[in-house]
ROVEX-791020 format. One record per residue: residue in one letter; x, y, z of N, C-alpha, C, O in turn. Coordinates in steps of 0.02 Angstrom, whole numbers, plus 50000, padded with zeros to 5 digits. Layout:
REM ROVEX-791020
aXYZXYZXYZXYZ ...
END
This chain:
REM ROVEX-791020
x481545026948427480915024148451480925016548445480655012948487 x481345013548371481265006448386481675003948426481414998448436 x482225004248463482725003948485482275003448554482244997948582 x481915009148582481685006848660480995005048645480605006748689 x480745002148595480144998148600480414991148622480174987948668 x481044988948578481394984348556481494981048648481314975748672 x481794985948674482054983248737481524984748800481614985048861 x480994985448765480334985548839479924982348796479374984648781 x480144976748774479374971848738479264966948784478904962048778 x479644968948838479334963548897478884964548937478474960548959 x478994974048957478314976548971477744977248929477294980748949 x477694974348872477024972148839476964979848765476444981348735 x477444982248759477254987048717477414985548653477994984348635 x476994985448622476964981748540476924988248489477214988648435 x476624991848510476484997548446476195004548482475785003848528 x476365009948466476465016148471475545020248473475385024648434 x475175017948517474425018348519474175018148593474395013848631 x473655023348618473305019648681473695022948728474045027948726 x473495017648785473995017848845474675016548845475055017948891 x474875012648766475595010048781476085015048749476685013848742 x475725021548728475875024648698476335030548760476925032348760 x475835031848800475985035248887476635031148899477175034048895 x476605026148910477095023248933477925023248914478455024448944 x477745021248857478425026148803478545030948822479025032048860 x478195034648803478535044348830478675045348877479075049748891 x478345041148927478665042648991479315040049040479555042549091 x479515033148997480275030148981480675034748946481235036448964 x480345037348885480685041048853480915049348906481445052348910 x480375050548933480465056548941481175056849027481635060849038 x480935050049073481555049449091482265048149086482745049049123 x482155044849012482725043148973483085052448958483705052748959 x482855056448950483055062648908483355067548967483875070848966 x482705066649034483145068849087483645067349118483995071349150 x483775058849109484595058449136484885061449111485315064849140 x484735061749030485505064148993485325071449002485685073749046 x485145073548991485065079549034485585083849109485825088749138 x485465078149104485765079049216486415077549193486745075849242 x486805077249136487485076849138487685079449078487675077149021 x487935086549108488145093449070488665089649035488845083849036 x488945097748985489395098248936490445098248973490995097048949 x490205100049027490835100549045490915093749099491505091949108 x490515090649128490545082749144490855078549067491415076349056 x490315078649029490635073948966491465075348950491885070848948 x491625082948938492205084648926492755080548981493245077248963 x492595081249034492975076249081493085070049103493515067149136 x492445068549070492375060049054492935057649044493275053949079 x493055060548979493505060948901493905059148923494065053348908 x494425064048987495205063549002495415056748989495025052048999 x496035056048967496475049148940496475045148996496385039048998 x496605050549056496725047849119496145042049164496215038249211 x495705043549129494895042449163494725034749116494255030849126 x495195034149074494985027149025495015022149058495545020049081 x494495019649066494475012349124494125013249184493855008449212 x494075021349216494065023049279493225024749290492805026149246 x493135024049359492375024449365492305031049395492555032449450 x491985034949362491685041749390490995042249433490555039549400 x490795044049479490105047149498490185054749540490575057249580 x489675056449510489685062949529488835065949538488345064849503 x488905070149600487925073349589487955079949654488295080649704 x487495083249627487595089949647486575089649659486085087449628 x486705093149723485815093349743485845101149784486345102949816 x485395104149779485035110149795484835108449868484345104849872 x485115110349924485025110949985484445110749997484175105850022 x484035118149978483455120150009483005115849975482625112850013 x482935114349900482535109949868482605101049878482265096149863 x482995101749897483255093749864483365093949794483895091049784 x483085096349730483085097549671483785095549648484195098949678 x484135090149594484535086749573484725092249521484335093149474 x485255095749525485745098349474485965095549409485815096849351 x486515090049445486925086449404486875078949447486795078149508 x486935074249399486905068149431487385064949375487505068549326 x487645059049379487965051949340488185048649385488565049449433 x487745042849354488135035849404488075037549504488465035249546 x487525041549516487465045049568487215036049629487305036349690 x487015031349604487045025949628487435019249653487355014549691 x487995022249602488645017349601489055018549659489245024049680 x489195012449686489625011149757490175011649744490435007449707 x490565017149771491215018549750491835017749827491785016249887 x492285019449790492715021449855492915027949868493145032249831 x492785027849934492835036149939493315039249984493215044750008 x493995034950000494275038050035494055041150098493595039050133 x494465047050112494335052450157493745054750168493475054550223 x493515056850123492675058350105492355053250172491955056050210 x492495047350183492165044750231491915044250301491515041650339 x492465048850293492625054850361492055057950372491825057450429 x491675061950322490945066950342490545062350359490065063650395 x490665055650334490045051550347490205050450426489715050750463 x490795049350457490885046250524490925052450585490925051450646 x490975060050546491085066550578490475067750590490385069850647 x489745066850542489095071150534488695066250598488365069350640 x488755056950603488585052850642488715056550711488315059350748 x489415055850717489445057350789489085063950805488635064750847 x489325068250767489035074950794488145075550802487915079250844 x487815072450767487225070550770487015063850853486545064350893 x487485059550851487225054750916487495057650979487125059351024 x488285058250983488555062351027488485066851071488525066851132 x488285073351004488175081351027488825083951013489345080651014 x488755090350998489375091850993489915095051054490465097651054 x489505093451096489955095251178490245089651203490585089351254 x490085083951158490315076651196491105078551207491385082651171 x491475074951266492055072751290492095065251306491795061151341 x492645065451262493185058451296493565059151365493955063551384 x493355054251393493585054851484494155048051476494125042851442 x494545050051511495185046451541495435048651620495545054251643 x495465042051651495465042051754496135037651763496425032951737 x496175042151813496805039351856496595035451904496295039051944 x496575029451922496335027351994496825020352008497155016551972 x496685020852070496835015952144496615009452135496065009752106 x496805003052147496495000052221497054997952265497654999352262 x496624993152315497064993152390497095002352419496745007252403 x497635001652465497595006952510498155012652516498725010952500 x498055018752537498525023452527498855024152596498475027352632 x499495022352632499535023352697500395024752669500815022452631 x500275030652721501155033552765501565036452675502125038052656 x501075035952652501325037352572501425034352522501605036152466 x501285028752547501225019952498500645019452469500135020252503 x500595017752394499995013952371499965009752365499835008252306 x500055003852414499864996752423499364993552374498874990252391 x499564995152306499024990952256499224995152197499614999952203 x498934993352140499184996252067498775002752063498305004152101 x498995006252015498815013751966498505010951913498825006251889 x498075012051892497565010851837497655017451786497665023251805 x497705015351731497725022651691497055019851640497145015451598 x496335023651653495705020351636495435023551564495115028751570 x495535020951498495555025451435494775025551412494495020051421 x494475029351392493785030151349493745032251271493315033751229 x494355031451277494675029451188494775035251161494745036151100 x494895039951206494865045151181495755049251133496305050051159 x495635050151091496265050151022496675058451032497035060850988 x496565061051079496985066551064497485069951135497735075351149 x497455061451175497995062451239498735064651217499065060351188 x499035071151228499545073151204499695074251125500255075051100 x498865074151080498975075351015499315081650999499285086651035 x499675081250940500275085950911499775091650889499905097650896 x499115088950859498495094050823498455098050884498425103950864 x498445097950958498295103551006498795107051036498695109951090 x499465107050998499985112251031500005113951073500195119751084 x499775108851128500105108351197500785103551212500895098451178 x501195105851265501805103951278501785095451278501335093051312 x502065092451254501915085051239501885081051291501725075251280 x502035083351365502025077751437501275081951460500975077851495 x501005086051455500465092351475500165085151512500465083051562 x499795082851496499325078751504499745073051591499555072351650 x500315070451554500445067851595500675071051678500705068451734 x500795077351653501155080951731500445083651749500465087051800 x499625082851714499055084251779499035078151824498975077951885 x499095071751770499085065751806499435064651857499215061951908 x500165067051847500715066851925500565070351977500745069052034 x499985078051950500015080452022499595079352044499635080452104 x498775075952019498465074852060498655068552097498355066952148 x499235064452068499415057952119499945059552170500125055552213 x500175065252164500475068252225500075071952287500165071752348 x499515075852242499075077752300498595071852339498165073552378 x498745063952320498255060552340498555056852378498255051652393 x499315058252412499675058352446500165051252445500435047452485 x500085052352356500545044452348501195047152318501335050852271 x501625043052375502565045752349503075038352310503585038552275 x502585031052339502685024052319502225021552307501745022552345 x502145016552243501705012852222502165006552230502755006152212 x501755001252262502214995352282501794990652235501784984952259 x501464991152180501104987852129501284989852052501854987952035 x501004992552011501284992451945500584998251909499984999151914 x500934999751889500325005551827500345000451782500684996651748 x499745002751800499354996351714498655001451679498255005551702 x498784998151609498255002651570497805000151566497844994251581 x497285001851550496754998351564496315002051493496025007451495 x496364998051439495984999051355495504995551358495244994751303 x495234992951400494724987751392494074988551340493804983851311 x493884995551335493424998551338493314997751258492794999751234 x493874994651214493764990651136493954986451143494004983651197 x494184983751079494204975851066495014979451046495204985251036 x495394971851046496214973151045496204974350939496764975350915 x495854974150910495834976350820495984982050811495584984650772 x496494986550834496624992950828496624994350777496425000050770 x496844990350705496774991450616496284987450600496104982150625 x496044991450542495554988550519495724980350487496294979850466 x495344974850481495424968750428495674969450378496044965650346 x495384977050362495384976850283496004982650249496024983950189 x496374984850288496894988450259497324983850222497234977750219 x497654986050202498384984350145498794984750180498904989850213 x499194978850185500034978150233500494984350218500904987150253 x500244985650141500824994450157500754998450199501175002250224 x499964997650214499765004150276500045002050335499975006450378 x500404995950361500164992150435501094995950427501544994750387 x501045001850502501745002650527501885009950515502415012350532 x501315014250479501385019950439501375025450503501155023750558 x501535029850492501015035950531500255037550505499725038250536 x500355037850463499515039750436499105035050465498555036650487 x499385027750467499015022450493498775020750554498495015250559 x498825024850611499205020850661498365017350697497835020050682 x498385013350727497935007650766497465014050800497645019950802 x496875011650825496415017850860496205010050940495935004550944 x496575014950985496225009951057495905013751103495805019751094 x495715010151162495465010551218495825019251266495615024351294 x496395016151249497125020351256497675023551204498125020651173 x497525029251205497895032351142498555039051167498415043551207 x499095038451138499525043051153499985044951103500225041151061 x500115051351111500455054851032500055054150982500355052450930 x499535054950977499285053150913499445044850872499305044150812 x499735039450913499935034050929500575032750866500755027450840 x500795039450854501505039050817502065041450857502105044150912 x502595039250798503305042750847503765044450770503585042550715 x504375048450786504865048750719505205047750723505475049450776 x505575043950673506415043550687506695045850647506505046450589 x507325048050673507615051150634508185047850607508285041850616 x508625052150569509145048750516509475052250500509235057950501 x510275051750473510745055050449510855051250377510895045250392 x510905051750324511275051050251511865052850245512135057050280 x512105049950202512705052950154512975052450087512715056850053 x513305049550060513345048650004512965044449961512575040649991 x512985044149907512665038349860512655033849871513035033849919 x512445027549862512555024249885512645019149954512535013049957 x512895023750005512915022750076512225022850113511775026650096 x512135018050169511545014550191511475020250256511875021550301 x510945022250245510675029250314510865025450376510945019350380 x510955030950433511175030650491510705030850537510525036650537 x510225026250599509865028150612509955032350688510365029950728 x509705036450700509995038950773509425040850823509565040450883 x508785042850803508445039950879507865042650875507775047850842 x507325039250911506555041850899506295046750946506595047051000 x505805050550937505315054850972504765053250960504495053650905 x504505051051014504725049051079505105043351090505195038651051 x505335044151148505935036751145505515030951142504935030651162 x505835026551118505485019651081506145011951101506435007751066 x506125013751178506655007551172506575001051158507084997751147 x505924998151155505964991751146505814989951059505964984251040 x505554994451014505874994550960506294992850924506804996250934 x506364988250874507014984050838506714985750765506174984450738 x507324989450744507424991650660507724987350636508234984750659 x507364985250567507794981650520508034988550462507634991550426 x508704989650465508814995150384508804991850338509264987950326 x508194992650292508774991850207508654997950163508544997050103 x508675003850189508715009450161509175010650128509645006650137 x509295015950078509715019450024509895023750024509415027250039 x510405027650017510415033149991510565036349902511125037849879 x510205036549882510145040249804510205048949798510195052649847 x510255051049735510365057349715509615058649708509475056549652 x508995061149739508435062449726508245066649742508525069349790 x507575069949708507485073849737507105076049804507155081249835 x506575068349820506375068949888506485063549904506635059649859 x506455061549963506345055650015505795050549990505245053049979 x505845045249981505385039549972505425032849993505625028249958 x505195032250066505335026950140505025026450180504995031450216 x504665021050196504175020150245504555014850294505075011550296 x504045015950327504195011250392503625005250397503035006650408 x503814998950388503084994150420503224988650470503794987350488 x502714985550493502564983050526501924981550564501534986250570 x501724974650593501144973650605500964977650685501344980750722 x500454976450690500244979150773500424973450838500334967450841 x500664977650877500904973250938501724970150942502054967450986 x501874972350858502664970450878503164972650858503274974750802 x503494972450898504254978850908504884977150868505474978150882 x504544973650799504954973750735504564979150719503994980150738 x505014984050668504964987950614505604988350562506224988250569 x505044989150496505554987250423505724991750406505274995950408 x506354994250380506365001850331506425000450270506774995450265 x506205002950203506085001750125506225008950099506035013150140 x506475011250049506435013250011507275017750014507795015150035 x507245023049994507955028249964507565035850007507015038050025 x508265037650007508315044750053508875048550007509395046449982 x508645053150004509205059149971509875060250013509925061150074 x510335060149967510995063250018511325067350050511265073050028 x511635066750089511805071050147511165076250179511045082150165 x510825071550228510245075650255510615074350341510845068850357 x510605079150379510975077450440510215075850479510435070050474 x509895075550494509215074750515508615076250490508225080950492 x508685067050444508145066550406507555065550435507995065650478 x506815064250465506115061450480505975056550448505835057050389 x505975050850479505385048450460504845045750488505065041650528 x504265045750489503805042850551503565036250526503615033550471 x503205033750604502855027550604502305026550671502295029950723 x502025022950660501515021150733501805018350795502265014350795 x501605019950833501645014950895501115007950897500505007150897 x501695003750897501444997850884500774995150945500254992050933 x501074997951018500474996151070500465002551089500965004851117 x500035005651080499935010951130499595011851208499455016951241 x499535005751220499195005851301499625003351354499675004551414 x500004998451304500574996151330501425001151361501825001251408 x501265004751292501865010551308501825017251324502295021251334 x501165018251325500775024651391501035022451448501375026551479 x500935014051485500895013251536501845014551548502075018951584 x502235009951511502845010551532503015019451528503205021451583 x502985024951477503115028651488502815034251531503045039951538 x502265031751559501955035651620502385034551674502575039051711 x502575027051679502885023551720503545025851736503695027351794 x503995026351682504595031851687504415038951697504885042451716 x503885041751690503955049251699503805049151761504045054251787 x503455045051811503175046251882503765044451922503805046851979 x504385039351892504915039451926505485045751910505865048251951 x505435047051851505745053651844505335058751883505515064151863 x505025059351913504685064351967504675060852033504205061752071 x505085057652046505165055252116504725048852141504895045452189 x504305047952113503655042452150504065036652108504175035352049 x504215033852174504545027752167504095020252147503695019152193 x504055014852090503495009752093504025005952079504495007052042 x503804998452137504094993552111503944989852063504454988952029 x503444986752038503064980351986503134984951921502974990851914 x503354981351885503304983151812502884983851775502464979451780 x502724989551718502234994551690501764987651628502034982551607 x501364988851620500954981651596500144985651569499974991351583 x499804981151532499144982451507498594975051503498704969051503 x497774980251499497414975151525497394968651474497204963251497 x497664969351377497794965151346498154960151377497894954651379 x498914961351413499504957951406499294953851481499484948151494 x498914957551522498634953551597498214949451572498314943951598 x497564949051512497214944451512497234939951480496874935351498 x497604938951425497814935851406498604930751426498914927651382 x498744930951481498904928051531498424925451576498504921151619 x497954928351562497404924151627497504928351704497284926851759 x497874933451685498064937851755497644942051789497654943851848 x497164943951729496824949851730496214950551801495834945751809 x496164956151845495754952951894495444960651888495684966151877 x494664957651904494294965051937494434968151996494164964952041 x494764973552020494654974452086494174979652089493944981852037 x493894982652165493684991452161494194993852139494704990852125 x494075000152132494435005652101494285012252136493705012552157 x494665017852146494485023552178494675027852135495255026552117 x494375034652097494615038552064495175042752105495155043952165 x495645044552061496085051152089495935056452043495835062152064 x495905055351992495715059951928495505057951873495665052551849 x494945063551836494685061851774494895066551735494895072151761 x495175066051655495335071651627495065070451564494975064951539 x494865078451526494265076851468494735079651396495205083751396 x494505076751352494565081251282494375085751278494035088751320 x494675088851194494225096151184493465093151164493425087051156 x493015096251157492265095351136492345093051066492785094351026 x491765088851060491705084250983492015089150934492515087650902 x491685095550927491595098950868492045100650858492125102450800 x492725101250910493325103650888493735095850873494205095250834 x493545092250901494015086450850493715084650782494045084150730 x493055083650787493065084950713492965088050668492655086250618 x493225093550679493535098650628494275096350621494465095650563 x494775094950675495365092550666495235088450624495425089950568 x494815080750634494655076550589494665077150510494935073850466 x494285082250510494225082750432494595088050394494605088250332 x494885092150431495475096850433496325094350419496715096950379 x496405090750448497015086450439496895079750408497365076150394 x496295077950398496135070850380496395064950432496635059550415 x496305066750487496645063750537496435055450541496015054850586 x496535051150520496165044250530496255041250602495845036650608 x496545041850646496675038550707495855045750753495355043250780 x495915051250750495285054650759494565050950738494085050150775 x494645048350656494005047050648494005040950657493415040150673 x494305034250659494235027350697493915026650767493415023450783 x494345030650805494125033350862493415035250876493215032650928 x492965039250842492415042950825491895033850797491305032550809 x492155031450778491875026950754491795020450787491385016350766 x492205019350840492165015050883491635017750952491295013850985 x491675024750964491525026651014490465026350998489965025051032 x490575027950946489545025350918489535018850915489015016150935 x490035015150893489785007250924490035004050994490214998251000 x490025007351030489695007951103488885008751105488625006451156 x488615010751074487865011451072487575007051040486965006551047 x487885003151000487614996450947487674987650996488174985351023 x486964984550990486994979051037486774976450967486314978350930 x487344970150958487404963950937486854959450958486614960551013 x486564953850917486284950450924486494946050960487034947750984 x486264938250986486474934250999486864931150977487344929351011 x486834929850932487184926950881487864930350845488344927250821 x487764937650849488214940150816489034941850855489054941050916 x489554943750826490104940750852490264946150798490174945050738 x490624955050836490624960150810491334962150833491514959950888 x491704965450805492374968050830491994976450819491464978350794 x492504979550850492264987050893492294991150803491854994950784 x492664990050777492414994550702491814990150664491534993250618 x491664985950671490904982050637490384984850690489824985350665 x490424986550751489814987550778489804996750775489234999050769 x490225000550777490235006050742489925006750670489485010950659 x490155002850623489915003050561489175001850558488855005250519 x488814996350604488294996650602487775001150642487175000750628 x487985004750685487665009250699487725016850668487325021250685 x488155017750631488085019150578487495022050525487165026950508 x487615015650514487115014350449486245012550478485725013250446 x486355010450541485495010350564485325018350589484755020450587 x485685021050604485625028450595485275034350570484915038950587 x485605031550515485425036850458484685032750406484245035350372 x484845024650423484075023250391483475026150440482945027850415 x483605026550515483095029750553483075036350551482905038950604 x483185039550509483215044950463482795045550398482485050150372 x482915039650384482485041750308483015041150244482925039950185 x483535042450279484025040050209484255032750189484325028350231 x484355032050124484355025850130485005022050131485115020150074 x485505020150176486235017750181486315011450161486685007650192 x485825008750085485905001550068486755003950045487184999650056 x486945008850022487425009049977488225010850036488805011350016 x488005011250096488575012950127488735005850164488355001650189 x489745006150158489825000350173490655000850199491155000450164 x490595001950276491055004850315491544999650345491314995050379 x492165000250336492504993250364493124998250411493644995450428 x493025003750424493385007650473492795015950457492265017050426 x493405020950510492815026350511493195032550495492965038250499 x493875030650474494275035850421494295033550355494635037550323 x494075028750315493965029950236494565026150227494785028350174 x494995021250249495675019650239495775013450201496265012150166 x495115008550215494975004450190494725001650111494155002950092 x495154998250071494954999950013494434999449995494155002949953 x494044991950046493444990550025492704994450051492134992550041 x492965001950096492385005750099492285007150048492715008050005 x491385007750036491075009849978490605013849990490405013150048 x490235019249950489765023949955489525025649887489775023249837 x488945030649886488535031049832488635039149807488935039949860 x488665044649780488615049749791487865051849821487775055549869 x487245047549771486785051449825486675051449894486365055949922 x486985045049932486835045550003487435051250019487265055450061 x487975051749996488345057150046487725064650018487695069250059 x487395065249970487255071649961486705072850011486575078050042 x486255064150011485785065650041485885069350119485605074150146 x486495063750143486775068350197486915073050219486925074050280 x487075077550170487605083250185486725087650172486615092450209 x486305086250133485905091750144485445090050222485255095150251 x485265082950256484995082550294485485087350350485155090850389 x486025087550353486635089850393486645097250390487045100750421 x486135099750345486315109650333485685110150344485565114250388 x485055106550314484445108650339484015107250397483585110850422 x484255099650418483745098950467484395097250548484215097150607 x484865096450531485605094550600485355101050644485195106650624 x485365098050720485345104550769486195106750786486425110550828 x486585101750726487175102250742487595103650677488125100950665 x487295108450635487365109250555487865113450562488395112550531 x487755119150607488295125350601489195119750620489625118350578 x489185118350672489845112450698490065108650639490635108650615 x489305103850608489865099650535490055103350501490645101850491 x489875109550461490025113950399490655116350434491215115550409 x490555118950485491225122750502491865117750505492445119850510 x491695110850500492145106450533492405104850448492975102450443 x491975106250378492345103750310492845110050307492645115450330 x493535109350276493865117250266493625119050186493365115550143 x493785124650188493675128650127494145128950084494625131850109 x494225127750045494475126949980494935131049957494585135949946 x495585132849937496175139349943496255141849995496675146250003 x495855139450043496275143550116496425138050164496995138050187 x496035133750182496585130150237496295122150247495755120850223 x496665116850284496685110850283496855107650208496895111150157 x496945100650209496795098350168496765102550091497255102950054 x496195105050078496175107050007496475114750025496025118950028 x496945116550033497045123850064497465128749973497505134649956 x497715120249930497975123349877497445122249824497535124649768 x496725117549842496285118149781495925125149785495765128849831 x495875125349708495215131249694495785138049720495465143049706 x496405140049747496655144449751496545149449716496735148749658 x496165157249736496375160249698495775160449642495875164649599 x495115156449632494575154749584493805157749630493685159049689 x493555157949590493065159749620492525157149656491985159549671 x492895149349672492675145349712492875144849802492585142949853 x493675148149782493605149649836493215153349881492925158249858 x493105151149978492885154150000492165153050015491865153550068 x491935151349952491245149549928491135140949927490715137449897 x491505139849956491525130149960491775125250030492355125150049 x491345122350056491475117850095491575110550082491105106750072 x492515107950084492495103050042493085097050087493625098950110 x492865090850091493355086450108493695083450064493275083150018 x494175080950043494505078350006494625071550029494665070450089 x494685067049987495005059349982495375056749941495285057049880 x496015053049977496405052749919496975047349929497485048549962 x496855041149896497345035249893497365032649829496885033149791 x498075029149810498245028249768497795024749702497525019249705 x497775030649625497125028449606496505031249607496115029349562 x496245036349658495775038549706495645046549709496035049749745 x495315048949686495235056149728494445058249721494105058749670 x494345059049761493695059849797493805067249827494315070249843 x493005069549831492675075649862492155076549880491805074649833 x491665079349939491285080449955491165085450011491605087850047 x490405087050016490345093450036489715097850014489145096349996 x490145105150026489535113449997489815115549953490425115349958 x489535118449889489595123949872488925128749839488405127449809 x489205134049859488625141149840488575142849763489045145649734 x488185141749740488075144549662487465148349670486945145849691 x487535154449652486945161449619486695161449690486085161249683 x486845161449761486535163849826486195154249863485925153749918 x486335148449816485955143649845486635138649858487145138449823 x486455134349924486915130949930486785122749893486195121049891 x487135119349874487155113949832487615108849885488045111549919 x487495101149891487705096449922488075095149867487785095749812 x488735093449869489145090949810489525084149819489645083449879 x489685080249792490135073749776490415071649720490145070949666 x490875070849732491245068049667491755064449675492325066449686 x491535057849667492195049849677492545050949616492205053749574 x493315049149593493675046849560493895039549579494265039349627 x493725033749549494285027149560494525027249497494355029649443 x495035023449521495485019449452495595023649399495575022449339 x495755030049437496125033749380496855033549358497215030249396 x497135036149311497875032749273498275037449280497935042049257 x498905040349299499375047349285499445048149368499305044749417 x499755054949352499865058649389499395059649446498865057549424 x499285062149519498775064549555498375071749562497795073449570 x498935074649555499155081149535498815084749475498665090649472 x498715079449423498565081049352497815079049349497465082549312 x497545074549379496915071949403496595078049446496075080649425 x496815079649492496615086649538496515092349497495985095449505 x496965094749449496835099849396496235099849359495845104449348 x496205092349337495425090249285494995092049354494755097649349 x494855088949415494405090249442493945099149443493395101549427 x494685101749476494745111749463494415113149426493945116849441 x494505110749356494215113449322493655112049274493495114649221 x493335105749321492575105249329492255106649337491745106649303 x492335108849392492065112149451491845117649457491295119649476 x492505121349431492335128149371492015130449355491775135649379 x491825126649293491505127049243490715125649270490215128949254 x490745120549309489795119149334489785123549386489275121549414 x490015128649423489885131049468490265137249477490185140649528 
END
């Protein structure tokens, strides 16, 4: 009692009498319910050795009530990885709809005569991220051989102009500002544009051999000729592969780093496509001559024309429009594979709906981010605490709160006309995506809808789970934790457990 008189003698309370007496107990009595709101098996996990230094928040809310379970540190701006994903999956599916499609057109100008297209091929992108994606186990040209035949049925056999891509439709910032140069060159990483193809990666492959001896490189999928490797790879006695590939966006250096195990006759390793609008166009460009349609002018994009000062409006005539699968099935891929080039994508395509001030001077992931966040305040929630610098979580300096993701995830089950699509779109826990090996086998499985996040340092979760017939909004950030990842994931398990 002297202790919090001591530290509220500024609110005027001198002695234990009266009105100031109310006032106490009722500091006091919120004082008793925090600690309260953070069980016996939270503290126990506090504890871990691993967690010394590291910032925890965690909070669990009652769907149907709102009613607060478990809370700590449920205010603190954390990083949340992947997790950032529901925030950029629940947006779209909410502004979108979940029937939305990404459209991409083939078109003309000038004139079609005797079988000539007297003027360029436009290949017209709406940024849409899953042209020839590997996630839809379709044949990897699929896309491109509708495009050839409707330019055969439109009775063009020569293009005496040039296929050009045409990304206009963002800003050339395909990575975020704020990534880490380790990410810039990765597959996981790759740039999100106007124009997207392969999932905007490729692999190369490799042969090893002995100790010592420097890997062999022998050739990418998809072909990647203008590509220049620097090796300083290894080969060591290990037990896995540990080698990335980097490089910045737009240029056809790439570095190799690290050690490869020996004697692998065709090793993998992947990386991004450095332009992807650029090398849609050339490799559209070769596949329409590998199908006979002869073009003279060389394959080019609307970056590399305007920035030359080349760039010109003409009309345009459609030949063809071709669509994605529907929102709800990419983002479920999204948060299923943790796909980040899906959810960048998703995040650029809502800031299309965000108008900048006069003054303001926005690249295509800042005006995403802010529509965003005016969003969900025209909602009622409050997004002081969300703070988006891409729309896959990749960025170190995204930050979040646990209560706004909870608040989310319950506005998203109780009041979303699009609730059934997000839930279905988190995977479940021991059976598939992402967390397919957490909770295996526990009695959580099954019974949990959960995304995972996870960079170095980092593991994050959010989501459903069902306790005694009621569903609960859950979150739980890890930063700056110490050890293993693996061993950090276990403590989580068996948190989780235990509160649920």
């Amino acid at each position: 009692m002297i202790c919090l008189t001591k530290r509220y003698r500024g609110l005027g309370i001198k002695g234990l009498n009266g009105q100031r007496i109310t006032v106490l107990f009722l500091l006091l009595s919120i004082y008793i319910q925090t600690v309260a709101q953070v069980p016996q098996p939270l503290k126990v996990f506090l504890q871990k050795p691993a967690l010394k230094g590291a910032s925890v928040a965690f909070m669990a809310k009652e769907v149907g009530s709102g009613n607060v379970l478990y809370s700590y540190e449920s205010d603190r701006e954390m990083t949340p990885a992947s997790v950032m994903k529901t925030v950029t999956a629940a947006t779209a599916l909410e502004v979108l709809g979940k029937d939305f499609k990404f459209e991409t057109s083939v078109l003309y100008d000038g004139e079609i005569s005797n079988g000539v297209l007297n003027g360029n091929l436009y290949l017209y992108g709406g940024g849409d991220p899953t042209l020839n994606s590997s996630e839809l186990k379709t044949y990897k040209d699929s896309i491109l051989m509708i495009w050839t035949s409707a330019i055969r049925q439109a009775g063009i056999k020569k293009i005496s102009g040039q296929v050009i891509a045409d990304e206009s439709i963002f800003d050339t910032e395909g990575v975020s500002m704020k990534w880490l140069r380790e990410d810039m060159g990765n597959s996981y990483s790759p740039g999100s544009y106007g124009l997207n193809i392969f999932d905007n990666t490729y692999t190369l492959y490799v042969t090893t051999g002995a100790t010592g001896t420097q890997p062999t490189l022998l050739n990418t999928q998809p072909h990647m000729p203008l590509l220049q490797f620097y090796n300083y790879l290894s080969t060591k006695p290990i037990p896995a592969d540990s080698c990335t590939i980097t490089g910045m966006p737009f240029s056809n250096e790439r570095y190799l780093y690290g050690a490869m195990r020996t004697y692998q006759s065709r090793a993998r390793i992947p990386g991004d496509i450095p332009d992807p609008a650029l090398y849609l166009a050339q490799y559209f460009s070769d596949f329409l001559m590998a199908e006979g349609i002869e073009i003279d002018g060389s394959p080019t994009c609307y970056r590399v024309l305007s920035q030359a000062g080349k760039w010109k409006t003409t009309g345009r005539k459609t030949i063809i429009t071709t669509y994605s699968p529907p929102l709800e099935e990419i983002t479920r891929i999204a948060l299923f594979v943790s796909h980040n080039l899906y959810a960048d994508a998703l995040l650029k395509t809502l800031g299309l709906r965000y108008q900048p001030g006069k003054a303001e001077v926005m690249s295509s992931f800042e005006k995403g981010a802010n529509a965003i966040k005016d969003y969900w305040n025209t909602k009622g929630i409050n997004a002081s605490s969300l703070w988006m610098y891409d729309g896959s979580g990749l960025a170190v300096t995204d930050k979040v709160s646990v209560e706004f993701l909870c608040d989310l995830y319950i506005y998203m089950s109780s009041k979303s006309d699009v609730s059934n699509s997000f839930i279905r779109s988190l995977p479940r826990p021991g059976i598939e995506g992402t967390v397919r090996n957490t909770l295996r086998g526990s009695k959580l499985q099954g019974k949990s809808h959960l995304k995972s996040g996870s960079m170095n340092r980092v593991l994050c979760y959010g989501g459903y789970i069902v306790k005694d017939d009621k569903q609960y909004a859950v979150a739980l950030l890890v930063n700056s934790f110490s050890g293993r990842r693996a061993t950090m994931r276990a403590a989580v398990e068996e948190l989780l457990l235990a509160l649920f």
